[in-house]
N, C-alpha and C positions, 0 to 999 in steps of 0.2 A: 504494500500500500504506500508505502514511504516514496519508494521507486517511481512509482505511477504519478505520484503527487510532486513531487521532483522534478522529473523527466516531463510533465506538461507545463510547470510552472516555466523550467528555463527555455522552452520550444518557444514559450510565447514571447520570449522576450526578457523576464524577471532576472534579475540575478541571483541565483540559488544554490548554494553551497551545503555539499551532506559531510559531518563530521561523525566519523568513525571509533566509537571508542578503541574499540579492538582494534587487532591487523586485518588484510585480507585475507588469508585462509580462507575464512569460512565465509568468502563473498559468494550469492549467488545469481541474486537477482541484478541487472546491468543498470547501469545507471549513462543518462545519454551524455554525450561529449559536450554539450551545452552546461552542464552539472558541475559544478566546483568539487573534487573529494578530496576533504581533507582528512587524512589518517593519522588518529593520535597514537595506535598501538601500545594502548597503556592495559597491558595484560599481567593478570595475575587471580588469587584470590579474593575476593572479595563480601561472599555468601554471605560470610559470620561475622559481623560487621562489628562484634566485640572484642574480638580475637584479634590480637595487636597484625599480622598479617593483613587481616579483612581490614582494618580499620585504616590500616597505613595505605592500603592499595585504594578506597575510597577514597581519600584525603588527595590522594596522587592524582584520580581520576577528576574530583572536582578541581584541582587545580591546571590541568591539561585542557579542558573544556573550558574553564574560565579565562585562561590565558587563547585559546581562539577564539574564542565571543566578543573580548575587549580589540583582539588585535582587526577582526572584521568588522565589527560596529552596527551590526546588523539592524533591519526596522522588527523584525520580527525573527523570535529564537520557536519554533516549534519541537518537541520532546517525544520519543514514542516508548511505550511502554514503562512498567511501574518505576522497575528501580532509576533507569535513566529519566524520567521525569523529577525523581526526587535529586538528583546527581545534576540534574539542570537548573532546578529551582536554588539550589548552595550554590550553585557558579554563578548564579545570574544576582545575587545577592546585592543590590546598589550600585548593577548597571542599568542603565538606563534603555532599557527594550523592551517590549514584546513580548511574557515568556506564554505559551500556550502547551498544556501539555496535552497528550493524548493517552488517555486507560486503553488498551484495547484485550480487557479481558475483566469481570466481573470480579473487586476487589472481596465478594463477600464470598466467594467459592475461591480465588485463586491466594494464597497464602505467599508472598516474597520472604516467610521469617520474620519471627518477632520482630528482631528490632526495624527490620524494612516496613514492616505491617504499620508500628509506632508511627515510623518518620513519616509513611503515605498519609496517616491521619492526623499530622499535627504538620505538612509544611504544606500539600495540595493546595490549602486555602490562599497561598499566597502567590501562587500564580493567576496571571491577568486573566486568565481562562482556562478552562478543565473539559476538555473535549471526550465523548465516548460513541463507543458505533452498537450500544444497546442501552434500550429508556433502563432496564435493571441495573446496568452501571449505573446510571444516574443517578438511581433512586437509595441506591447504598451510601453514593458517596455527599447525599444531601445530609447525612450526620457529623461530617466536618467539613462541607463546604459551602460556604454560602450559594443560595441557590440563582442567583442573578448571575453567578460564574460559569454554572454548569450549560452543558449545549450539548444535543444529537447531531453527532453529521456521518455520513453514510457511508461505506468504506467502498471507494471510487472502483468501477471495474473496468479493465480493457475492453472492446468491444471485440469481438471475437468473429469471424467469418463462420456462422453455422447453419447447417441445414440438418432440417430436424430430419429422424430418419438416417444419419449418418453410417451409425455403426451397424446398420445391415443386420447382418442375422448374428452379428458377434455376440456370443453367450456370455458376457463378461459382468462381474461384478467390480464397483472400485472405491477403493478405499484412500485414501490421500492425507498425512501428518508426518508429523515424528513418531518414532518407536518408543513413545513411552507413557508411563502410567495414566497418565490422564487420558489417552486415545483409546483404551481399555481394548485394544486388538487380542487381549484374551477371550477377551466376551465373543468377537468377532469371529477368531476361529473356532470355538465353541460351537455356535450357531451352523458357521459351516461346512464342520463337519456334521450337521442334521441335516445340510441342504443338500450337501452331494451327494447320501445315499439315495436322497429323493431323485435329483436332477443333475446325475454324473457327467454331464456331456457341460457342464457351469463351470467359469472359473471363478477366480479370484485374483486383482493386479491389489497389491500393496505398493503405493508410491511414498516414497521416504526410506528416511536412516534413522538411529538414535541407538540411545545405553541397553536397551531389552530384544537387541537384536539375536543374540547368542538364545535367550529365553522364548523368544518369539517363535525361532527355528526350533528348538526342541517341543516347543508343545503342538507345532504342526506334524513333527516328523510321531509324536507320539498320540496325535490324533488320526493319525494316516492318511492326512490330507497333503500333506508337503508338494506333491508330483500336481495338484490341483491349483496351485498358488505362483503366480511371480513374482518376486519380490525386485520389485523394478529399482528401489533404492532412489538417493534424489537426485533427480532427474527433474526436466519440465514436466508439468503433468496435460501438458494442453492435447497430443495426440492422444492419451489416455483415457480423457474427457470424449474425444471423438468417437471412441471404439467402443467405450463403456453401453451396456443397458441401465445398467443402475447403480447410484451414487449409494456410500454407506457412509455414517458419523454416529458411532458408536457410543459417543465421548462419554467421560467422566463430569466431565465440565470444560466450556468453551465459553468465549464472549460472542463475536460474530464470526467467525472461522472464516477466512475470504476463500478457503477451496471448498465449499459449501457454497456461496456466491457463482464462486466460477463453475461447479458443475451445474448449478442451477441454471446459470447463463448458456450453458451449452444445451440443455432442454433435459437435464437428463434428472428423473425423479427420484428424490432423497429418503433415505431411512434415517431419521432423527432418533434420540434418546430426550427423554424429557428433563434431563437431569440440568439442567439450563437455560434460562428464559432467552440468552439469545439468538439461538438458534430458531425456537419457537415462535421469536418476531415473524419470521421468514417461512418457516415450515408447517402449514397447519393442516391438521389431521385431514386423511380423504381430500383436500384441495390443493394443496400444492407438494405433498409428497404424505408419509405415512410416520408416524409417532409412535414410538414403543417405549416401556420403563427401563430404567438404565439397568446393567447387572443385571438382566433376562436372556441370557444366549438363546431358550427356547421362544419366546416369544420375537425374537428378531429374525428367527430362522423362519418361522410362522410368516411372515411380513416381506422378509423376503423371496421362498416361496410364493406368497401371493404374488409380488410384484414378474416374478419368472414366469406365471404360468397367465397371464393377461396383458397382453400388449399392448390393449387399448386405454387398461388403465395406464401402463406406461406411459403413451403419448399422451394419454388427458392429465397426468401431473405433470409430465416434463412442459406441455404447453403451457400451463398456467406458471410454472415456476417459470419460467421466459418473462411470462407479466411481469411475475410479484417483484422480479430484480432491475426490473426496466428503469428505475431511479435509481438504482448504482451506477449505472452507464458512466463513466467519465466525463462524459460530454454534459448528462444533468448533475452529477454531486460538485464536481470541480467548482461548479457555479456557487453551491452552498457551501463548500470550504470558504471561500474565498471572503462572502460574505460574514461567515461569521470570526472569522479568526481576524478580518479586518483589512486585506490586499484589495486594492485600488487597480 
Protein backbone atom coordinates (compact mmCIF):
# COMPACT_ATOMS: atom_id res chain seq x y z
CA UNK A 1 0.00 0.00 0.00
CA UNK A 2 2.87 2.37 0.81
CA UNK A 3 4.35 1.48 -2.69
CA UNK A 4 1.01 2.25 -4.59
CA UNK A 5 0.67 5.52 -2.60
CA UNK A 6 4.39 6.59 -3.30
CA UNK A 7 4.70 5.55 -6.68
CA UNK A 8 1.37 7.72 -7.64
CA UNK A 9 2.11 10.48 -5.53
CA UNK A 10 5.70 11.05 -7.21
CA UNK A 11 4.19 10.11 -11.10
CA UNK A 12 2.00 13.07 -10.42
CA UNK A 13 4.57 15.20 -9.81
CA UNK A 14 4.96 15.45 -5.79
CA UNK A 15 8.17 15.08 -4.39
CA UNK A 16 8.18 11.99 -2.40
CA UNK A 17 10.73 10.38 -0.49
CA UNK A 18 10.37 6.57 1.33
CA UNK A 19 12.63 6.17 4.38
CA UNK A 20 13.69 2.61 5.01
CA UNK A 21 14.25 1.78 8.40
CA UNK A 22 15.85 -1.41 7.77
CA UNK A 23 18.33 -2.48 4.71
CA UNK A 24 17.16 -3.81 1.48
CA UNK A 25 17.07 -7.45 1.86
CA UNK A 26 13.93 -7.92 2.45
CA UNK A 27 12.69 -5.27 -0.25
CA UNK A 28 9.81 -6.58 -2.37
CA UNK A 29 7.49 -4.51 -3.55
CA UNK A 30 9.22 -1.68 -6.31
CA UNK A 31 9.08 1.53 -5.78
CA UNK A 32 9.13 3.85 -9.03
CA UNK A 33 12.27 5.81 -10.18
CA UNK A 34 10.36 9.20 -9.50
CA UNK A 35 10.48 7.99 -5.59
CA UNK A 36 13.36 9.30 -3.33
CA UNK A 37 14.67 5.89 -1.17
CA UNK A 38 16.33 6.76 1.55
CA UNK A 39 17.97 3.63 3.58
CA UNK A 40 18.73 4.11 7.12
CA UNK A 41 19.72 0.22 7.66
CA UNK A 42 19.55 0.76 11.39
CA UNK A 43 19.15 -3.19 12.17
CA UNK A 44 19.16 -4.80 15.11
CA UNK A 45 16.85 -5.89 18.00
CA UNK A 46 14.40 -4.01 19.07
CA UNK A 47 11.16 -6.22 20.29
CA UNK A 48 11.86 -5.99 24.06
CA UNK A 49 12.03 -2.55 24.29
CA UNK A 50 13.28 -2.80 28.06
CA UNK A 51 16.08 -4.83 27.47
CA UNK A 52 19.16 -2.59 27.22
CA UNK A 53 19.73 -4.03 23.59
CA UNK A 54 15.92 -3.32 22.53
CA UNK A 55 16.07 -0.14 24.16
CA UNK A 56 19.46 1.12 22.76
CA UNK A 57 18.56 -0.06 19.18
CA UNK A 58 15.07 2.09 19.59
CA UNK A 59 16.89 5.17 20.66
CA UNK A 60 19.29 4.44 17.42
CA UNK A 61 16.30 4.20 15.20
CA UNK A 62 14.43 7.28 16.50
CA UNK A 63 17.43 9.18 16.06
CA UNK A 64 18.25 7.97 12.33
CA UNK A 65 14.63 8.96 11.30
CA UNK A 66 14.93 12.18 13.09
CA UNK A 67 18.07 13.11 11.61
CA UNK A 68 16.23 12.41 7.80
CA UNK A 69 13.00 14.26 8.65
CA UNK A 70 15.13 17.53 9.86
CA UNK A 71 17.60 17.17 7.12
CA UNK A 72 14.47 16.95 4.27
CA UNK A 73 12.05 19.31 5.89
CA UNK A 74 9.31 17.70 4.74
CA UNK A 75 5.32 19.22 4.53
CA UNK A 76 4.09 16.09 5.49
CA UNK A 77 5.83 12.84 7.43
CA UNK A 78 3.35 9.88 6.81
CA UNK A 79 4.18 6.54 9.23
CA UNK A 80 2.89 2.95 8.45
CA UNK A 81 2.35 0.41 10.96
CA UNK A 82 2.29 0.22 14.89
CA UNK A 83 5.76 0.35 16.01
CA UNK A 84 7.17 2.67 13.27
CA UNK A 85 4.30 5.12 13.91
CA UNK A 86 5.22 5.24 17.52
CA UNK A 87 9.20 5.46 16.32
CA UNK A 88 7.98 8.51 14.18
CA UNK A 89 5.93 10.21 16.58
CA UNK A 90 9.61 10.55 19.04
CA UNK A 91 11.48 11.76 15.82
CA UNK A 92 9.10 14.10 14.95
CA UNK A 93 9.07 15.58 18.58
CA UNK A 94 9.33 19.73 17.84
CA UNK A 95 9.78 19.49 14.32
CA UNK A 96 7.70 21.37 12.64
CA UNK A 97 5.47 18.93 10.03
CA UNK A 98 2.81 16.81 9.38
CA UNK A 99 3.09 13.60 11.30
CA UNK A 100 0.19 11.24 10.02
CA UNK A 101 0.38 7.82 11.18
CA UNK A 102 -1.25 4.84 9.60
CA UNK A 103 -2.63 1.46 12.11
CA UNK A 104 -3.00 -0.82 9.52
CA UNK A 105 -4.14 -3.79 11.72
CA UNK A 106 -6.65 -3.67 14.63
CA UNK A 107 -4.66 -2.48 17.89
CA UNK A 108 -7.27 -4.58 20.16
CA UNK A 109 -6.48 -8.02 18.44
CA UNK A 110 -2.91 -7.33 17.21
CA UNK A 111 -0.46 -7.17 20.42
CA UNK A 112 3.22 -5.02 19.55
CA UNK A 113 4.31 -6.14 23.40
CA UNK A 114 3.70 -4.48 26.59
CA UNK A 115 5.79 -1.92 26.45
CA UNK A 116 4.80 -1.08 22.59
CA UNK A 117 1.16 -1.62 23.43
CA UNK A 118 1.93 1.34 26.50
CA UNK A 119 3.78 3.61 24.15
CA UNK A 120 0.65 3.12 21.08
CA UNK A 121 -1.66 4.40 23.81
CA UNK A 122 -0.03 7.09 25.54
CA UNK A 123 1.88 8.81 22.28
CA UNK A 124 -0.80 8.09 19.19
CA UNK A 125 -2.71 11.08 20.53
CA UNK A 126 -0.05 13.32 19.53
CA UNK A 127 0.12 12.92 16.01
CA UNK A 128 -1.78 15.50 13.70
CA UNK A 129 -3.67 12.48 12.59
CA UNK A 130 -4.21 8.60 13.11
CA UNK A 131 -5.37 7.01 9.93
CA UNK A 132 -6.93 3.34 9.76
CA UNK A 133 -8.37 1.13 6.69
CA UNK A 134 -11.13 -0.43 9.32
CA UNK A 135 -14.02 1.64 11.26
CA UNK A 136 -12.84 -1.21 14.33
CA UNK A 137 -9.53 0.39 14.33
CA UNK A 138 -11.07 3.38 14.95
CA UNK A 139 -13.30 2.45 17.29
CA UNK A 140 -10.54 0.88 19.73
CA UNK A 141 -8.27 3.58 19.30
CA UNK A 142 -11.11 6.35 20.26
CA UNK A 143 -9.91 5.24 24.04
CA UNK A 144 -6.66 7.28 23.67
CA UNK A 145 -7.28 9.39 20.99
CA UNK A 146 -9.18 12.09 20.40
CA UNK A 147 -11.76 11.45 18.01
CA UNK A 148 -11.54 14.69 15.66
CA UNK A 149 -7.87 12.86 14.97
CA UNK A 150 -9.03 9.63 13.87
CA UNK A 151 -10.17 9.08 9.93
CA UNK A 152 -11.03 5.98 7.44
CA UNK A 153 -9.20 5.93 4.38
CA UNK A 154 -9.20 2.86 2.15
CA UNK A 155 -6.29 0.95 1.26
CA UNK A 156 -5.73 2.12 -2.55
CA UNK A 157 -5.75 -0.88 -5.11
CA UNK A 158 -3.97 -1.40 -8.54
CA UNK A 159 -6.35 -1.69 -11.00
CA UNK A 160 -5.69 -4.88 -12.54
CA UNK A 161 -6.48 -6.11 -16.23
CA UNK A 162 -9.23 -8.99 -15.49
CA UNK A 163 -11.64 -10.84 -17.19
CA UNK A 164 -13.85 -12.76 -15.17
CA UNK A 165 -13.84 -16.34 -16.08
CA UNK A 166 -10.19 -16.26 -16.37
CA UNK A 167 -9.00 -19.31 -14.70
CA UNK A 168 -10.82 -21.65 -16.86
CA UNK A 169 -11.45 -24.83 -15.42
CA UNK A 170 -8.21 -24.44 -13.09
CA UNK A 171 -9.27 -26.47 -9.84
CA UNK A 172 -7.28 -24.30 -7.78
CA UNK A 173 -7.67 -23.01 -4.39
CA UNK A 174 -5.45 -20.00 -2.83
CA UNK A 175 -4.25 -18.82 -0.10
CA UNK A 176 -1.89 -15.69 0.01
CA UNK A 177 0.32 -14.22 3.65
CA UNK A 178 3.05 -15.02 5.75
CA UNK A 179 3.66 -18.49 7.33
CA UNK A 180 2.61 -17.79 10.47
CA UNK A 181 0.50 -18.00 13.57
CA UNK A 182 -1.94 -15.51 12.91
CA UNK A 183 -2.78 -16.88 9.19
CA UNK A 184 -3.76 -20.05 11.01
CA UNK A 185 -2.65 -22.22 7.77
CA UNK A 186 -3.01 -25.15 10.36
CA UNK A 187 -6.64 -24.76 10.30
CA UNK A 188 -6.28 -24.54 6.47
CA UNK A 189 -4.64 -27.70 5.90
CA UNK A 190 -6.87 -29.23 8.23
CA UNK A 191 -9.86 -28.55 6.38
CA UNK A 192 -8.12 -29.77 3.31
CA UNK A 193 -7.34 -32.53 3.97
CA UNK A 194 -11.46 -33.09 4.35
CA UNK A 195 -11.71 -31.53 0.96
CA UNK A 196 -9.47 -33.65 -1.01
CA UNK A 197 -10.91 -36.83 -0.02
CA UNK A 198 -14.07 -35.27 -1.39
CA UNK A 199 -12.63 -33.54 -4.45
CA UNK A 200 -9.18 -35.18 -5.27
CA UNK A 201 -8.76 -33.62 -8.68
CA UNK A 202 -8.56 -29.67 -6.06
CA UNK A 203 -5.41 -28.10 -5.31
CA UNK A 204 -4.12 -25.86 -3.10
CA UNK A 205 -1.24 -22.69 -4.07
CA UNK A 206 0.10 -21.20 -0.74
CA UNK A 207 1.64 -17.94 -1.76
CA UNK A 208 4.33 -16.65 0.96
CA UNK A 209 7.20 -17.52 3.27
CA UNK A 210 7.69 -17.11 7.14
CA UNK A 211 9.05 -18.82 10.70
CA UNK A 212 6.39 -22.13 10.53
CA UNK A 213 7.58 -23.00 7.26
CA UNK A 214 9.41 -26.31 8.42
CA UNK A 215 5.81 -26.85 10.74
CA UNK A 216 3.68 -26.14 7.84
CA UNK A 217 5.55 -28.86 5.71
CA UNK A 218 5.27 -31.55 8.24
CA UNK A 219 1.67 -31.23 9.03
CA UNK A 220 0.82 -31.57 5.29
CA UNK A 221 3.24 -34.36 4.70
CA UNK A 222 1.57 -35.87 7.97
CA UNK A 223 -1.82 -35.19 6.64
CA UNK A 224 -1.05 -36.78 3.22
CA UNK A 225 -1.91 -33.92 1.53
CA UNK A 226 1.71 -32.56 0.69
CA UNK A 227 1.63 -33.83 -3.26
CA UNK A 228 -1.86 -31.64 -3.32
CA UNK A 229 -0.33 -28.22 -2.30
CA UNK A 230 2.20 -25.67 -3.97
CA UNK A 231 4.00 -23.96 -1.90
CA UNK A 232 4.60 -21.03 -4.22
CA UNK A 233 6.67 -19.16 -1.48
CA UNK A 234 6.99 -15.05 -2.00
CA UNK A 235 6.40 -14.42 -5.09
CA UNK A 236 3.83 -11.99 -6.87
CA UNK A 237 0.62 -13.25 -6.24
CA UNK A 238 -1.04 -11.58 -9.39
CA UNK A 239 -0.87 -14.78 -11.95
CA UNK A 240 -2.11 -16.79 -8.85
CA UNK A 241 -5.16 -14.57 -8.48
CA UNK A 242 -5.76 -15.23 -12.30
CA UNK A 243 -5.70 -19.13 -12.06
CA UNK A 244 -7.27 -19.28 -8.67
CA UNK A 245 -11.31 -20.41 -8.32
CA UNK A 246 -11.28 -19.42 -4.87
CA UNK A 247 -9.76 -17.05 -2.54
CA UNK A 248 -9.18 -18.51 1.24
CA UNK A 249 -8.36 -16.18 4.69
CA UNK A 250 -8.28 -18.38 7.35
CA UNK A 251 -6.81 -15.73 9.74
CA UNK A 252 -6.43 -15.46 13.38
CA UNK A 253 -6.98 -11.97 13.15
CA UNK A 254 -6.38 -9.37 10.33
CA UNK A 255 -7.10 -5.58 9.95
CA UNK A 256 -7.91 -5.12 6.12
CA UNK A 257 -5.43 -7.65 4.42
CA UNK A 258 -4.87 -5.99 0.90
CA UNK A 259 -4.47 -9.72 -0.65
CA UNK A 260 -8.04 -10.20 0.21
CA UNK A 261 -8.75 -6.79 -1.60
CA UNK A 262 -6.76 -7.99 -4.41
CA UNK A 263 -8.37 -11.38 -4.87
CA UNK A 264 -11.57 -9.74 -4.51
CA UNK A 265 -10.56 -7.29 -7.31
CA UNK A 266 -9.69 -10.12 -9.47
CA UNK A 267 -13.55 -11.48 -9.02
CA UNK A 268 -12.58 -14.34 -7.22
CA UNK A 269 -15.00 -15.38 -4.06
CA UNK A 270 -13.54 -15.37 -0.48
CA UNK A 271 -13.78 -17.67 2.44
CA UNK A 272 -13.51 -15.31 5.50
CA UNK A 273 -13.11 -16.21 9.28
CA UNK A 274 -15.13 -14.15 11.59
CA UNK A 275 -12.48 -13.78 13.98
CA UNK A 276 -12.18 -9.90 12.63
CA UNK A 277 -14.34 -7.03 11.91
CA UNK A 278 -12.12 -6.04 9.13
CA UNK A 279 -12.30 -8.30 6.81
CA UNK A 280 -16.08 -8.53 7.46
CA UNK A 281 -16.25 -4.73 6.27
CA UNK A 282 -15.77 -6.31 2.81
CA UNK A 283 -16.83 -9.83 3.00
CA UNK A 284 -20.47 -10.43 3.99
CA UNK A 285 -22.04 -13.66 4.32
CA UNK A 286 -23.80 -15.35 0.88
CA UNK A 287 -23.07 -11.79 -0.98
CA UNK A 288 -19.99 -11.09 -1.51
CA UNK A 289 -18.07 -14.26 -0.49
CA UNK A 290 -18.83 -16.84 2.53
CA UNK A 291 -18.01 -16.59 6.41
CA UNK A 292 -17.12 -19.35 8.71
CA UNK A 293 -15.93 -19.31 12.62
CA UNK A 294 -12.38 -19.18 13.09
CA UNK A 295 -10.57 -22.48 14.40
CA UNK A 296 -13.27 -24.74 12.55
CA UNK A 297 -11.17 -26.70 9.88
CA UNK A 298 -14.59 -28.78 9.59
CA UNK A 299 -16.75 -26.04 8.81
CA UNK A 300 -14.27 -24.34 6.39
CA UNK A 301 -13.92 -27.49 4.55
CA UNK A 302 -17.99 -27.54 4.44
CA UNK A 303 -17.65 -23.98 2.74
CA UNK A 304 -15.39 -24.61 0.60
CA UNK A 305 -16.74 -27.64 -0.69
CA UNK A 306 -19.72 -25.79 -1.30
CA UNK A 307 -17.97 -23.19 -3.08
CA UNK A 308 -16.15 -26.23 -5.56
CA UNK A 309 -19.19 -27.84 -6.21
CA UNK A 310 -21.35 -24.60 -7.79
CA UNK A 311 -20.00 -22.34 -10.10
CA UNK A 312 -22.60 -20.19 -10.39
CA UNK A 313 -22.23 -19.36 -6.88
CA UNK A 314 -18.64 -18.78 -7.70
CA UNK A 315 -19.29 -16.15 -10.37
CA UNK A 316 -22.28 -14.43 -8.27
CA UNK A 317 -19.68 -13.73 -5.24
CA UNK A 318 -16.67 -13.16 -7.20
CA UNK A 319 -19.00 -10.50 -9.35
CA UNK A 320 -20.23 -8.67 -6.41
CA UNK A 321 -16.89 -8.79 -4.70
CA UNK A 322 -15.78 -6.76 -8.13
CA UNK A 323 -18.43 -4.12 -6.73
CA UNK A 324 -17.99 -4.10 -3.14
CA UNK A 325 -13.83 -3.13 -3.93
CA UNK A 326 -14.61 -0.63 -6.65
CA UNK A 327 -13.73 2.32 -4.02
CA UNK A 328 -10.24 0.96 -3.49
CA UNK A 329 -9.42 1.48 -7.07
CA UNK A 330 -6.47 3.93 -6.83
CA UNK A 331 -7.85 6.08 -9.15
CA UNK A 332 -11.14 6.69 -6.30
CA UNK A 333 -9.03 6.26 -2.63
CA UNK A 334 -5.98 8.30 -3.92
CA UNK A 335 -8.58 11.11 -4.04
CA UNK A 336 -9.45 10.41 -0.29
CA UNK A 337 -5.92 10.01 0.95
CA UNK A 338 -5.11 13.08 -0.39
CA UNK A 339 -7.95 14.98 1.03
CA UNK A 340 -7.68 13.92 4.38
CA UNK A 341 -4.19 13.78 5.27
CA UNK A 342 -4.12 17.28 3.68
CA UNK A 343 -2.00 17.30 -0.07
CA UNK A 344 -2.96 20.05 -2.32
Amino acid sequence: MLTILANSWAESGKSVYVISIDGTQEDFFKLSESVHHIVLDVRGPSISLFKLNGLYMTIKRVLAIRGAIKKLSPDIVIAFMGVVNILTILATVKINTRVVISERNDPALQSLGFGWDRLRRYLYRYADLVSANTNAALKTMRDYVPEHKLVFVPNPMTDFEKQMGDAGDNKQLLAVGSLRYQKAYDVLLKACAVVFKEEPEWRLTIVGNGELWVELHALAEQLEINDKITWAGRVEPYTHYQNAQVFLLPSRHEGTPNVLLEAMTHGLPAIVTDASPGPLEYVKHEETGLVVPVEDPELLARAMLRLIGDECLRKRLGAKAVECVDNNRVVKALPKWEQVIGII
